[in-house]
C-alpha positions in Angstrom: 0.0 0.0 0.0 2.8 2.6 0.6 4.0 1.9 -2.6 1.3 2.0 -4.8 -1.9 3.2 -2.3 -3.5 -0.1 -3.8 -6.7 -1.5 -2.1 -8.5 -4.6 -2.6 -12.2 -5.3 -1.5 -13.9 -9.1 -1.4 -17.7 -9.3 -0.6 -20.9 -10.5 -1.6 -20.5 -9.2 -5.7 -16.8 -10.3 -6.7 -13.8 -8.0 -5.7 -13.0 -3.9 -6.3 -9.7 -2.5 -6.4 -9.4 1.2 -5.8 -5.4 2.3 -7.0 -5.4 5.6 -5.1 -5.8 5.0 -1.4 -9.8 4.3 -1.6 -10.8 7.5 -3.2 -12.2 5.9 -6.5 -12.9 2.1 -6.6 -13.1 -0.4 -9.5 -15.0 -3.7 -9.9 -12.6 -6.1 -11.3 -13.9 -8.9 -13.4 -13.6 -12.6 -11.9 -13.9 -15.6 -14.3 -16.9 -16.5 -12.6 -19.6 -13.0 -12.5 -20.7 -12.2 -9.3 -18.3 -14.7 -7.1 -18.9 -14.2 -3.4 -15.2 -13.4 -2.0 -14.6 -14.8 1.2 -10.4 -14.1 1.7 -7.5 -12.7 0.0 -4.4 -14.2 0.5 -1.4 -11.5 -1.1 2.2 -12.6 -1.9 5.0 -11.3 0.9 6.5 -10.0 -2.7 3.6 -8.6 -3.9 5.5 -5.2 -4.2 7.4 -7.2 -7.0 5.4 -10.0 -8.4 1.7 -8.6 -8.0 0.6 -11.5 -7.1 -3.1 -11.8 -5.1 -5.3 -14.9 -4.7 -9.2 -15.0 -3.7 -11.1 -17.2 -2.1 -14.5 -17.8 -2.9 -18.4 -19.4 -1.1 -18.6 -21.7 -3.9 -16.2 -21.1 -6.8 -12.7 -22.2 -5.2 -9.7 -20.0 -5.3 -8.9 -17.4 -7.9 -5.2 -15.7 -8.7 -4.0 -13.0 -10.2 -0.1 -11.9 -11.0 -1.4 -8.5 -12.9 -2.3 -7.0 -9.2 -5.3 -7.8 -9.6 -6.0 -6.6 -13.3 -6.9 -10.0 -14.5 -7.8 -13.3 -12.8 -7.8 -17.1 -13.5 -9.0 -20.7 -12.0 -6.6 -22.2 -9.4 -8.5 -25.2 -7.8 -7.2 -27.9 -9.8 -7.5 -30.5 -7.2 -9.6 -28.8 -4.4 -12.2 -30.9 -3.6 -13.8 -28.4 -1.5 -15.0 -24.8 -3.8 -15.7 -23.4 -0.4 -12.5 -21.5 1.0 -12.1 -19.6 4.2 -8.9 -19.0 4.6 -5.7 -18.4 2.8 -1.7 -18.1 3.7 1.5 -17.7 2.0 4.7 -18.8 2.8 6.8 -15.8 3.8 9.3 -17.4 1.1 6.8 -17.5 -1.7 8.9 -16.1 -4.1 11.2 -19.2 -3.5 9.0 -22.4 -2.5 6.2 -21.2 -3.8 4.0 -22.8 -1.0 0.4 -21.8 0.2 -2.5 -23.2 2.4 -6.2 -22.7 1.8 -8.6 -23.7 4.7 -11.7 -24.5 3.1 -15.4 -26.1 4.7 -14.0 -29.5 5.2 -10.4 -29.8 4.6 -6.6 -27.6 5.0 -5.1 -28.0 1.6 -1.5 -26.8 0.3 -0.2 -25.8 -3.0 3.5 -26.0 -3.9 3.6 -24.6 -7.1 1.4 -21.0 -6.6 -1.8 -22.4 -6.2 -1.5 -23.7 -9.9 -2.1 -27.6 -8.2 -3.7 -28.4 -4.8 -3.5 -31.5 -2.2 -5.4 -32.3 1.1 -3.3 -32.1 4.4 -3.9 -34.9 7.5 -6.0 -32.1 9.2 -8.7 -34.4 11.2 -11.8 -33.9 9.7 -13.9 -33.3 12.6 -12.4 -30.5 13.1 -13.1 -28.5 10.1 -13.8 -26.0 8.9 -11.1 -24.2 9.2 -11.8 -20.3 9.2 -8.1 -19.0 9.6 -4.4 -19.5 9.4 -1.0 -18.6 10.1 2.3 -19.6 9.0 5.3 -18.7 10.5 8.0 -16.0 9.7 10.1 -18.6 9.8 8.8 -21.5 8.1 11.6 -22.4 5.9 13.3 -23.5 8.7 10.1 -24.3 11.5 8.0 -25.7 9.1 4.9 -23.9 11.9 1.6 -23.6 10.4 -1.3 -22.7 12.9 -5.4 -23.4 11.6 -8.0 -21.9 14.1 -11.4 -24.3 13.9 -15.2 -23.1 14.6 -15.5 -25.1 17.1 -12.4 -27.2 17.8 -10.1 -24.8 18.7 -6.8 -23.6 17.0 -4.2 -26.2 15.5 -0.5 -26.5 15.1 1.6 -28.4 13.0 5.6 -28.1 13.0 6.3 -30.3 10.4 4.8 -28.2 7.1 1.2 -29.6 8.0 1.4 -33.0 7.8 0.9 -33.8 11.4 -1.6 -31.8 13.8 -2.1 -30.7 17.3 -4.7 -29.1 19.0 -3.6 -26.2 20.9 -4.5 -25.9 24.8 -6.0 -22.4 25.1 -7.1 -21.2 28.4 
């Protein structure tokens, strides 16, 4: 935002983009009209690559690299169109890694969301609603995934294996 004052809105009619601080604002066409946008997800180098996702009620995940200028499909092998959540690796650029938390399942992507697979998140947990990875997950491997009504997760081995956390 210091950079370029660029603002991006999800809700109930697609996304808007406003490019000067939220003075004018822009609907921005989706693939699929009128998608219901439930999260954005940016890229720790957005300043470089322009690189946003979106998450949508019933039409998967969305990506742009044109900051936001033009979109395209990216569920290819999310079982679940219903995403909540999304997180990037703070080493995107590199690995190339994110997580989308979606009505039933915690999937990861490491190619940019071009490919996704399920994580061993139990089930009966989901859905998961948010997420967290940490600064240092190149070398932690920490991912946290808060629950409705389980609780928050963590995983320290890239999401493979989960824990619930014990919150007061």
């Amino acid at each position: 935002y210091a950079a370029d004052q660029t603002l991006v809105v999800g809700g109930g009619q697609g996304l808007w983009i406003s490019r000067n601080g939220g003075v004018a604002w822009q609907a921005t066409p989706l693939p699929m009209p009128n998608a219901i946008v439930l999260c954005l997800g940016f890229s720790p180098n957005y300043q470089a690559d322009g690189i946003i996702l979106a998450g949508t009620l019933e039409d998967g995940i969305y990506a742009s690299d044109s900051r936001g200028a033009r979109w395209s499909y990216r569920s290819f092998g999310l079982l679940d169109s219903t995403v909540y959540t999304l997180a990037l690796s703070p080493n995107f650029a590199q690995d190339e890694t994110l997580f989308a938390g979606t009505e039933t399942a915690l999937y990861y992507s490491y190619n940019g969301g071009r490919a996704w697979k399920q994580l061993a998140f139990p089930e009966a947990a989901a859905p998961i609603l948010s997420l967290a990875v940490s600064p240092h997950f190149a070398q932690d491997q920490t991912l946290y995934a808060g629950t409705e009504q389980h609780g928050l997760y963590r995983s320290v081995d890239g999401g493979h294996h989960w824990q619930p956390v014990n919150l007061p």
